[in-house]
C-alpha positions in Angstrom: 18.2 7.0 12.8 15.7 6.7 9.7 13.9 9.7 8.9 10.0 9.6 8.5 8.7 11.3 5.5 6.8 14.0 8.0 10.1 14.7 9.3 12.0 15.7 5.8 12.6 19.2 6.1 12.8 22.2 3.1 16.6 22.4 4.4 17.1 18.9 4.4 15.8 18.9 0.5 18.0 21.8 -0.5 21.0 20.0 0.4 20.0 16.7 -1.2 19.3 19.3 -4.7 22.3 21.1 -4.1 24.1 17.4 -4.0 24.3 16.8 -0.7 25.0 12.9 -0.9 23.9 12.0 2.7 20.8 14.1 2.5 19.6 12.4 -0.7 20.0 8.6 1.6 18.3 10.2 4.4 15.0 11.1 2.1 15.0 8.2 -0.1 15.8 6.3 2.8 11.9 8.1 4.3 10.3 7.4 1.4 10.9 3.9 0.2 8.9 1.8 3.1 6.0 4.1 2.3 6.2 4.3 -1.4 6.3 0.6 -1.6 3.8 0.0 0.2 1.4 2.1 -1.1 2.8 0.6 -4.7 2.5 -2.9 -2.9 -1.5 -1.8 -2.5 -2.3 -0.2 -5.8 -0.5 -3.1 -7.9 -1.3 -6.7 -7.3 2.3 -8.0 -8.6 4.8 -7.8 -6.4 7.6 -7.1 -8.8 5.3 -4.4 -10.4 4.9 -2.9 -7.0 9.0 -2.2 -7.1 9.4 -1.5 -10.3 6.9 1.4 -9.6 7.9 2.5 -6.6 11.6 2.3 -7.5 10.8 5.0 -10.4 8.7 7.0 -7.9 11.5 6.9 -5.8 14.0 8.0 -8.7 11.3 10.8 -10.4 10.9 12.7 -6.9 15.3 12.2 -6.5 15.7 13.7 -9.8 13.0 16.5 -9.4 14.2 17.6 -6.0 15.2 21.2 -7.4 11.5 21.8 -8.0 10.3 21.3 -4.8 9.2 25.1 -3.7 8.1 24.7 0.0 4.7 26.0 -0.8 3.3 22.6 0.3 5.1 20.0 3.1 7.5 18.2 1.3 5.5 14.7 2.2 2.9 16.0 0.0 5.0 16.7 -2.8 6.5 13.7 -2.9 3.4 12.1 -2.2 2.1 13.8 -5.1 4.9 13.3 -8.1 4.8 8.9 -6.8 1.2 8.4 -6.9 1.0 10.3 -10.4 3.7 7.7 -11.4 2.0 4.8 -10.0 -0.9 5.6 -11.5 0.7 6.1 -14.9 2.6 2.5 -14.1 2.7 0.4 -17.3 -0.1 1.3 -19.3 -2.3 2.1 -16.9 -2.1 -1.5 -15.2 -2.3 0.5 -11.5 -5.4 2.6 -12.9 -7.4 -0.2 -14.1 -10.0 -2.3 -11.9 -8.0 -5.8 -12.0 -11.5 -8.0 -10.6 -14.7 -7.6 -9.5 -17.3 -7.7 -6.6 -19.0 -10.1 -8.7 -15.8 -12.2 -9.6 -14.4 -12.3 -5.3 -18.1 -13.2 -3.8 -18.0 -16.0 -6.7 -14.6 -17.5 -5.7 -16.2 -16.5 -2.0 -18.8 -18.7 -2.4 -16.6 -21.9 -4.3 -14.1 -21.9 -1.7 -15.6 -21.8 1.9 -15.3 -24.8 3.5 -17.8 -24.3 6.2 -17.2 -26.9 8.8 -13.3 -26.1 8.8 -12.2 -25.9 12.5 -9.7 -22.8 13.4 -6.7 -24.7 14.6 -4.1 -22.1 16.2 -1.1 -24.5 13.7 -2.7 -22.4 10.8 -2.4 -19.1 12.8 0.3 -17.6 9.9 -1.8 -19.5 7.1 -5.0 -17.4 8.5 -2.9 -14.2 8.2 -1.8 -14.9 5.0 -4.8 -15.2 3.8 -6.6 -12.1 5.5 -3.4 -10.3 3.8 -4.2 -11.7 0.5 -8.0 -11.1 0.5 -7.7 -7.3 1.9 -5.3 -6.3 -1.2 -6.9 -8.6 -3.8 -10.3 -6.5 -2.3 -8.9 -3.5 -2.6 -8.4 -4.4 -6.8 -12.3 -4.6 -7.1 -11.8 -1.0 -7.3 -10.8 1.0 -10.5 -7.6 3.1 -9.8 -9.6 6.5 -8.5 -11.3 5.0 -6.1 -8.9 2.8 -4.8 -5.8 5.4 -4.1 -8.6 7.5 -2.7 -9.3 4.9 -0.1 -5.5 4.6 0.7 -4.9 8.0 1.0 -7.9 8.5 2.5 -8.4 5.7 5.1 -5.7 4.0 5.4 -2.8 6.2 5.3 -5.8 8.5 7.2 -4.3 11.6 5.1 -6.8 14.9 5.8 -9.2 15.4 3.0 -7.5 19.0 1.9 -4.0 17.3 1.5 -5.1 14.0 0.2 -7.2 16.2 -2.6 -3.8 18.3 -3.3 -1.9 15.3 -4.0 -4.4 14.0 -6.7 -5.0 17.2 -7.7 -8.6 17.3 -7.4 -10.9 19.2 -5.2 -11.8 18.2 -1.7 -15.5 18.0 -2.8 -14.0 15.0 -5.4 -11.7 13.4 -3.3 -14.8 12.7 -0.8 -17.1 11.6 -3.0 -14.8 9.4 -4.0 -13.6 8.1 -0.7 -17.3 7.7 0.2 -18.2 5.6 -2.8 -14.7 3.3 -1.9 -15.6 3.1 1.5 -19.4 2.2 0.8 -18.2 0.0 -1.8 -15.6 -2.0 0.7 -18.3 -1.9 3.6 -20.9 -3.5 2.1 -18.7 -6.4 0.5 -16.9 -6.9 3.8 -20.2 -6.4 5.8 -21.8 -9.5 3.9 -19.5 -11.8 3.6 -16.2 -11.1 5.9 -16.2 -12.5 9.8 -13.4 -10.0 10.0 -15.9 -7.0 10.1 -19.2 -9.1 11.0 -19.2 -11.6 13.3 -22.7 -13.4 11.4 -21.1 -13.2 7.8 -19.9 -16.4 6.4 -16.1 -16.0 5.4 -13.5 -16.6 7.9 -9.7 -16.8 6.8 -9.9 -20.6 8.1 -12.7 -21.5 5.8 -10.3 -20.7 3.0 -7.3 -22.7 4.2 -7.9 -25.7 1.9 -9.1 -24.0 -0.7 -5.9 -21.2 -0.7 -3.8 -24.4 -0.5 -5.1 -26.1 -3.4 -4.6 -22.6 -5.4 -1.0 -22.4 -4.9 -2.0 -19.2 -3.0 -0.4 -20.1 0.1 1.6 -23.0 1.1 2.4 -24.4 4.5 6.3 -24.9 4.3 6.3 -21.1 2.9 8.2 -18.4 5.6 5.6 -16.0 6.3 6.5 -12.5 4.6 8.8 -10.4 6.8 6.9 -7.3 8.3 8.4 -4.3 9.6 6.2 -4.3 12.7 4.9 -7.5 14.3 1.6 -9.1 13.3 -1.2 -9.5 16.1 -2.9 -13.2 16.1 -5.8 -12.8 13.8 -8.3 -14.2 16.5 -7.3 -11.3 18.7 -7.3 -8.7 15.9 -10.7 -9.9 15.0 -11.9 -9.3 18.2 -10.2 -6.0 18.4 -12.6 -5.1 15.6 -16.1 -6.6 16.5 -15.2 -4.3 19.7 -15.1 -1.1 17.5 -18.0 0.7 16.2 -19.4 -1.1 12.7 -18.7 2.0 10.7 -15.0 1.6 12.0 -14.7 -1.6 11.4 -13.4 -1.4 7.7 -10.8 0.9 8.1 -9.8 -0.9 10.8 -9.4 -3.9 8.5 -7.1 -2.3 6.6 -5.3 -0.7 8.6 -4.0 -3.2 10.5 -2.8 -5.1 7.0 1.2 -5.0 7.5 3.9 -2.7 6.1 6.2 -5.0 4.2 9.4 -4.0 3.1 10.8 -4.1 -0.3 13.6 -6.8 -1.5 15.0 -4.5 -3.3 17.3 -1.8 -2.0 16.2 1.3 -3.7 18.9 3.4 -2.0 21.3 1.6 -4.1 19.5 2.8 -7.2 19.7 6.1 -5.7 23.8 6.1 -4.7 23.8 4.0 -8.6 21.8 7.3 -10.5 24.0 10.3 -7.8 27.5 8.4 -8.6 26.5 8.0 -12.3 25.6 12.1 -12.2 28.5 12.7 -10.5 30.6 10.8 -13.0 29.0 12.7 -16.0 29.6 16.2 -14.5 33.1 15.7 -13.7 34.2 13.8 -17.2 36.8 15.4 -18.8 35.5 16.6 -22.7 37.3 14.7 -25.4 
């Protein structure tokens, strides 16, 4: 059975340092699925999203020795990936990739108003809520944004979220309340997801997304680790909620999606390749 990063243990880590071959699978295996996926959110390219959470994966595997036990290990780790994400390719994760400005403009160029919601687009409307929610999330300059995914949607507590970005709590909610005012006002005015009045609907943007090359019908939809509700009912599950709910709701029911890439396999690559090294005989 696959480990959950809450349930990596200080004993557990000791063996993986001490070399341990089994324990090191066990916690990489507990970290990739959320490592990507937080990569997956702070990086609009998917192959940038594995490369950096492959070296997340790899820095926290090498540095296992200096893990102390002073904080849970989930927070350590949490800790050494998003400082590595954050540092990913000159800054690429930090960096505000669009704007409000920019999305309500394409917003506005690509509704299609009268477009009925046929249930034959039902994975072409998911698509597209998927797209929009990250591509959202990139109106945001790096601070703000991993704030908002430690935050509200990995729904971290304030005091651990703030020790992984080494800030104080005080910070870290300012910031989270700036993301979340930020998200709620864009989503608010323009997304039916959140507001049943505003004008966006994920099937007003069907031809439009087609026409982009953003989605395609023939395309398999993206394989998700847990299913995907229909988007008419998960919109309805969120007009039932609370308005102040509503955008963390949003976002949390975006999909975890796993990685094509087997970053265990880098792992057993880098132990054999230690391994190797250690036991060479000197010329």
């Amino acid at each position: 059975m696959t480990l959950t990063l809450s349930q990596v243990t200080p004993e557990l880590v000791t063996r993986a340092a001490d070399g341990d071959r089994r324990a090191l699978e066990d916690i990489a295996r507990a970290l990739e699925r959320p490592l990507f996926n937080v990569a997956r959110k702070m990086l609009l390219d998917p192959q940038d999203a594995e490369d950096a959470a492959q070296e997340a994966l790899v820095r926290i595997i090498t540095h296992l020795g200096q893990y102390r036990a002073e904080a849970r290990f989930s927070t350590w780790a949490w800790r050494v990936a998003v400082r590595r994400i954050l540092d990913f390719r000159e800054q690429r994760a930090a960096a505000a990739r669009l704007t409000f400005d920019g999305f309500r403009a394409d917003l506005h160029e690509g509704l299609a108003a009268d477009a009925p919601e046929r249930a034959e687009d039902a994975v072409l409307h998911r698509q597209i809520k998927n797209l929009c929610s990250r591509a959202l999330l990139h109106c945001l300059d790096g601070d703000h944004r991993i704030a908002y995914i430690l935050g509200d949607i990995l729904e971290l507590p304030s005091q651990e979220a703030a020790e992984i970005l080494e800030i104080e709590p005080a910070a870290l909610r300012k910031r989270l309340s700036r993301a979340r005012a930020q998200l709620g006002d864009f989503l608010g005015r323009y997304c039916g997801m959140v507001n049943p009045a505003a004008p966006c609907a994920c099937h007003r943007r069907v031809d439009r997304a087609l026409a982009l090359g953003r989605v395609r019908r023939d395309a398999a939809p993206p394989a998700t680790l847990e299913p995907e509700p229909e988007l008419v009912t998960l919109r309805a599950q969120i007009h039932a909620l609370k308005e102040a709910e509503r955008v963390s709701a949003y976002y949390r029911s975006d999909p975890d999606l796993p990685s094509r890439r087997d970053f265990v396999a880098t792992v057993r690559s880098l132990v054999a390749t230690s391994t190797r090294s250690r036991t060479k005989e000197p010329s």
